[in-house]
C-alpha positions in Angstrom: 0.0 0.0 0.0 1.2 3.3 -0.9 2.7 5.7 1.7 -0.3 8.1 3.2 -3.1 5.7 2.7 -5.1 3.9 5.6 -7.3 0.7 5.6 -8.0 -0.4 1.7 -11.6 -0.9 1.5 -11.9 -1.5 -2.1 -9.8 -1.6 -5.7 -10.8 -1.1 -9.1 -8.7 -3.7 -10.6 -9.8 -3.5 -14.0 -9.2 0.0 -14.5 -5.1 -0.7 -14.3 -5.8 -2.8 -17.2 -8.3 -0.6 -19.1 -6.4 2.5 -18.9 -3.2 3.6 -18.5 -2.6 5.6 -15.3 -0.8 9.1 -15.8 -1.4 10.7 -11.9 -3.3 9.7 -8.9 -5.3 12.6 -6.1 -6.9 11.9 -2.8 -9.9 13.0 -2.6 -12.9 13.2 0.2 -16.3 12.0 -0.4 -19.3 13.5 1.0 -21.6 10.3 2.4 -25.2 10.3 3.6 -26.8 8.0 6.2 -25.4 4.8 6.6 -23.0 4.7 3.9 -19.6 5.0 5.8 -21.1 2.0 7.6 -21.5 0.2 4.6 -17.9 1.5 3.3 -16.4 0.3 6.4 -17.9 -3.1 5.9 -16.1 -3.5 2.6 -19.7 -3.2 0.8 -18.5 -0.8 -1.9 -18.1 -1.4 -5.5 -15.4 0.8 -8.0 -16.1 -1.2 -11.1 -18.2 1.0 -13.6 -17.6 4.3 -11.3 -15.7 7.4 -12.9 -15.9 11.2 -12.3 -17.3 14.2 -13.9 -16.3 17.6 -13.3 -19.5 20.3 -13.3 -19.5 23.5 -12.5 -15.8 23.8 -10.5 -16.9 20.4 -8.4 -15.9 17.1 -9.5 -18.9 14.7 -9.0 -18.6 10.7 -8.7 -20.7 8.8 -10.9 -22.0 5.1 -11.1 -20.6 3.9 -7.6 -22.7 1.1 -5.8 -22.2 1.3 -1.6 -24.6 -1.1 -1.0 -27.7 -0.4 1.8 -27.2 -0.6 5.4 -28.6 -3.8 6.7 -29.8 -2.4 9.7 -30.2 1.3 8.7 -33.9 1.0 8.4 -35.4 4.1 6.6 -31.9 6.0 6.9 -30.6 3.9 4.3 -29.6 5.6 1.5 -29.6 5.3 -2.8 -27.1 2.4 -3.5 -26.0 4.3 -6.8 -26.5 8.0 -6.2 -23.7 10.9 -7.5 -21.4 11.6 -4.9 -19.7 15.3 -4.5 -15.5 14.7 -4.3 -13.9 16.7 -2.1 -10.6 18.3 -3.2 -8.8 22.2 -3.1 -10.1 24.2 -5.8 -5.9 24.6 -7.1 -6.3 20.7 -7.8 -9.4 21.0 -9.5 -8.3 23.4 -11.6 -5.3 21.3 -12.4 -7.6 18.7 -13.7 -10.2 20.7 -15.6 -6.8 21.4 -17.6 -6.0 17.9 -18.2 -9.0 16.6 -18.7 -9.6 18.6 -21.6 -7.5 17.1 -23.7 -8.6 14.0 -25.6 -9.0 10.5 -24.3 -8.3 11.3 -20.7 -10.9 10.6 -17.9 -10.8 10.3 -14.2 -11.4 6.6 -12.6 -11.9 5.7 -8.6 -8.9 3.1 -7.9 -9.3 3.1 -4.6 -11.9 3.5 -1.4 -9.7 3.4 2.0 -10.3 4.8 5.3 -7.7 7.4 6.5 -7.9 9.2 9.9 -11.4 7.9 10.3 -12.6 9.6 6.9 -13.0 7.5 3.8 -10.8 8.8 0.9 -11.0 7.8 -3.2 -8.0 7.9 -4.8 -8.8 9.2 -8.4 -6.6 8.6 -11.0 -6.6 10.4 -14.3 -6.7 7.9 -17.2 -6.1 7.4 -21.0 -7.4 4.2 -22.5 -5.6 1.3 -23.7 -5.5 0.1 -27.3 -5.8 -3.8 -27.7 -2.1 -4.2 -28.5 -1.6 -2.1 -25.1 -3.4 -4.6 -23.5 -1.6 -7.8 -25.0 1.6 -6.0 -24.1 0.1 -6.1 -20.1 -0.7 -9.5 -19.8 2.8 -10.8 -21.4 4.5 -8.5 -18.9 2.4 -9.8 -16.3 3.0 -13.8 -17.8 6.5 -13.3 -17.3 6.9 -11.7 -14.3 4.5 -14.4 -12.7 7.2 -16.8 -14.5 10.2 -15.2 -13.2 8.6 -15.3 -9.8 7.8 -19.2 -9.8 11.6 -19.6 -11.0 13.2 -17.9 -8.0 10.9 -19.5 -5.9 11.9 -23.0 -7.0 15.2 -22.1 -6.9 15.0 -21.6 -3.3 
């Protein structure tokens, strides 16, 4: 786990494979209810989430935290947009980056720091199909080279 960040909750595993990363920013998120309880009970999912910037705020779309089991008529919309938390001299930074072609922002990771749940956001370009090839033959060998030293020792 990288240096700064708490508990991991949750990874987006697919998106190191969809995209190529090219910078990674904490960011808050603003919960209702019960959802840190569900967050803190691992019942989040990153998988089709990515964020939007409207208006100066950067919004967080398509991320399911499931219901509450026992949060009763507090529970909250599984799939509802979330408001991202970050200085307005970072957002700005991204509105810049963002409009240039081919490069969105995806949620790698949900972890609790300090007692507040943080997304890491990273800002993304997608991968051509070769791209992808390339990542699972670098991935082939290194799992090779691994199982090698291992049975050399």
């Amino acid at each position: 786990m990288p240096k700064g960040q708490g508990n991991l909750i949750a990874q987006n595993r697919k998106a190191r494979y969809e995209y190529s990363i090219l910078d990674t920013i904490e960011a808050g998120i603003v919960l209702h209810g019960t959802e840190i309880k569900s967050i803190r009970a691992g019942r989040i999912n990153l998988k089709d989430g990515y964020a939007s910037i409207r208006r100066g705020e950067i919004w967080l779309y398509n991320v399911h935290i499931a219901p509450f089991e026992k949060g009763n008529q507090f529970n909250h919309d599984p799939v509802r947009t979330r408001k991202l938390l970050m200085k307005k001299k970072q957002i700005d930074k991204l509105i810049g980056e963002t409009k240039q072609g081919g490069v969105t922002l995806i949620p790698l990771k949900v972890y609790i720091k300090n007692g507040v749940a943080k997304v890491l956001i990273g800002l993304a370009k997608g991968k051509r199909q070769y791209d992808k090839r390339e990542t699972i033959k670098r991935r082939d060998q290194d799992r090779q080279l691994r199982r090698a030293v291992k049975d050399n020792y």
